[in-house]
C-alpha positions as CSV (number, residue, x, y, z in Angstrom):
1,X,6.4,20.7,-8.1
2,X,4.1,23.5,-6.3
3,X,5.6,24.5,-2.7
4,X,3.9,26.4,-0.6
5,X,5.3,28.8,2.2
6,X,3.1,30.0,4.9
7,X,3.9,32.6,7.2
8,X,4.6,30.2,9.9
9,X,7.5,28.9,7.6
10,X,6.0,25.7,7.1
11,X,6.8,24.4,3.7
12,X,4.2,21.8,2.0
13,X,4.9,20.0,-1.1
14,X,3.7,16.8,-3.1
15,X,4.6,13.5,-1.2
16,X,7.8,12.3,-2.8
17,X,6.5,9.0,-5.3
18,X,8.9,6.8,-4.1
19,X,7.5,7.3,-0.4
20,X,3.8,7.1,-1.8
21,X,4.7,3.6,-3.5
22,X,6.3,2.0,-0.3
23,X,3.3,3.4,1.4
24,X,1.3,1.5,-1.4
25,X,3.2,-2.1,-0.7
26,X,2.6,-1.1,3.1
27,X,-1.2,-0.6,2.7
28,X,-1.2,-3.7,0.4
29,X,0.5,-6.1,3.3
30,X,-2.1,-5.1,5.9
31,X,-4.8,-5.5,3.3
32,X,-4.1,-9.8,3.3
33,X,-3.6,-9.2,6.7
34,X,-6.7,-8.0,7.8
35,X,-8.3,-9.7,4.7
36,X,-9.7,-7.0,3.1
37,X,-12.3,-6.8,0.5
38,X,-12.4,-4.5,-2.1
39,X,-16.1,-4.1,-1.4
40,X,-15.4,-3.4,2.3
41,X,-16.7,0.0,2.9
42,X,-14.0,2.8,5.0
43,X,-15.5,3.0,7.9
44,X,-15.9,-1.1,8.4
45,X,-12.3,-1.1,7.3
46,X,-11.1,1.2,10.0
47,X,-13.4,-0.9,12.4
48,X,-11.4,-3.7,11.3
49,X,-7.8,-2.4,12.0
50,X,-9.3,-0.7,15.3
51,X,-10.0,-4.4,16.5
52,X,-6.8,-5.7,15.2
53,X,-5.1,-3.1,17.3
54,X,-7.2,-4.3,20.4
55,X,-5.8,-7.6,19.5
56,X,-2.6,-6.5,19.3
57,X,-2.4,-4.7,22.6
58,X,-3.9,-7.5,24.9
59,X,-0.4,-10.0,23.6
60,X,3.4,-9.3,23.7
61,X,5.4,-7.9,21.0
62,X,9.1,-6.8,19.8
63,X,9.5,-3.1,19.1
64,X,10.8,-4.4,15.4
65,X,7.0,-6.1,15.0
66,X,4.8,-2.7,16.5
67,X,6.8,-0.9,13.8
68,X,6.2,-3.3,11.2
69,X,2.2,-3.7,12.5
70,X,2.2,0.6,12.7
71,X,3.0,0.8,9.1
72,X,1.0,-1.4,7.9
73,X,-2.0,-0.1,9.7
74,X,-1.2,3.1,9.7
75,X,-1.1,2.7,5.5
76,X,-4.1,1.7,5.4
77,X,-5.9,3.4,7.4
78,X,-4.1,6.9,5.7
79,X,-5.7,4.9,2.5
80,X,-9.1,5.2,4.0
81,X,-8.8,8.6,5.1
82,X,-8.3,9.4,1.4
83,X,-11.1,7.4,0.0
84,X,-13.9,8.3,2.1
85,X,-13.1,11.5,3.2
86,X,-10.9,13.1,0.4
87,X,-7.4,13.6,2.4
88,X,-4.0,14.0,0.2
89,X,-0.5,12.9,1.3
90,X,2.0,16.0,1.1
91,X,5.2,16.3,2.8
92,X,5.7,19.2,5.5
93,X,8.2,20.9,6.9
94,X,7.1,22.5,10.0
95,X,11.0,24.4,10.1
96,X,12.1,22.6,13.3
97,X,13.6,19.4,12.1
98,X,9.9,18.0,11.6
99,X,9.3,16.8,8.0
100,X,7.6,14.1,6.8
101,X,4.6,12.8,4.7
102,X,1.3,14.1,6.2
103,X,-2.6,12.8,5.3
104,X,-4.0,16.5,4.8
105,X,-8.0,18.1,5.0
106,X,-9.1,19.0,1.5
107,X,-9.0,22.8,3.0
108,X,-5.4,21.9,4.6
109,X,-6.5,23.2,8.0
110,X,-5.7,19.7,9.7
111,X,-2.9,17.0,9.3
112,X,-1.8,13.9,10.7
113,X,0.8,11.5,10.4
114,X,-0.9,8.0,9.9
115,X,2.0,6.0,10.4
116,X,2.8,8.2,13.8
117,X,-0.5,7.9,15.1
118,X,-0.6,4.3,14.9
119,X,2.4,3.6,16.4
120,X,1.4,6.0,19.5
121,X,-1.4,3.6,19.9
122,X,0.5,0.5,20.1
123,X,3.3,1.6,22.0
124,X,1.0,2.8,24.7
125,X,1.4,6.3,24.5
126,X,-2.0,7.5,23.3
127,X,-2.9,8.5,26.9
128,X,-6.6,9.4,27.4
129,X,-7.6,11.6,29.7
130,X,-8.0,8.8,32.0
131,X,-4.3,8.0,32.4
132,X,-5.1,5.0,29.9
133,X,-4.0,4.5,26.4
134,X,-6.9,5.0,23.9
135,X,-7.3,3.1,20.8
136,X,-8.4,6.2,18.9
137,X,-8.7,5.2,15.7
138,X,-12.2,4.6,14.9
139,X,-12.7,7.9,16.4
140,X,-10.4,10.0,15.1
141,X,-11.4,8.3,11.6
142,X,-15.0,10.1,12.8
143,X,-13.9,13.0,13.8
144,X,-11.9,14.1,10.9
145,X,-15.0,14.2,8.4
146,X,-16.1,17.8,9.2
147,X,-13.0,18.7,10.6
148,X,-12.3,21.8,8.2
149,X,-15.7,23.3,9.2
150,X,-13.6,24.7,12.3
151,X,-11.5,26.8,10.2
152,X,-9.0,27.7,13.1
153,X,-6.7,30.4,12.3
154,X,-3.4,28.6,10.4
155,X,-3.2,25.5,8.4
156,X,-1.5,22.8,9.1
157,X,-2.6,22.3,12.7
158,X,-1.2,18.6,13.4
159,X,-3.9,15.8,15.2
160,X,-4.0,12.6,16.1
């Protein structure tokens, strides 16, 4: 197993299996869910779980069912993030009590929590600049393809 330490004390290594695998059953549910075709390009894919959220928001819901709905979208949409733009999983340790599995730019300048990131969006606390919540996640989706191009000066730097 390769670790890596930066100066910022933020350890990165391999995403554990077991976690990958339940992410794999996870991704698998919201595939049947959203019915998902294996020739269904990313980007249509994403579109697909961006409307689902819309859906999602407009009715009520338990907080047990927008956890359940945030990681099965947020699986999948981690699993297109790694098929059309070449993201990893790795776990990270920022050194303050925040590890978990992160999707990661091929250059590791950039990381996000799929799962996290979701789940802001359906809890209502992906707050636009407009004082609204935004459902992001077509955009982001966009937004992370050239991402690395802006080189900023540590790795790691968390988005969503």
């Amino acid at each position: 197993m390769s670790v890596l330490k930066n100066d910022n004390s933020i350890t990165v290594t391999p995403i554990e299996s077991e976690t990958f695998n339940l992410l794999l059953v996870e991704e698998e549910k919201a595939v049947k869910l959203l019915e998902v075709k294996e020739t269904d390009n990313p980007c249509d894919v994403v579109t697909k779980i961006m409307n689902y959220i819309e859906e999602l928001l407009q009715g009520e819901h338990n907080s047990e069912a927008i956890e359940n709905y945030a990681i099965q979208l947020g699986a999948l949409w981690g699993r297109m993030v790694i098929n059309e733009l070449n993201w990893t999983y790795k776990t990270i340790d920022f050194g303050n009590g925040q590890k978990s599995f992160y999707l990661v730019s091929p250059e590791e300048y950039f990381c996000c929590n799929p799962l996290y990131f979701i789940n802001k969006i359906l809890t209502e606390k992906n707050i636009g600049l407009d004082g609204n919540n935004d459902n992001t996640v077509l955009l982001l989706f966009n937004m992370m393809r050239d991402i690395d191009n802006q080189k900023p000066k540590t790795k790691y730097q968390a988005i969503s």
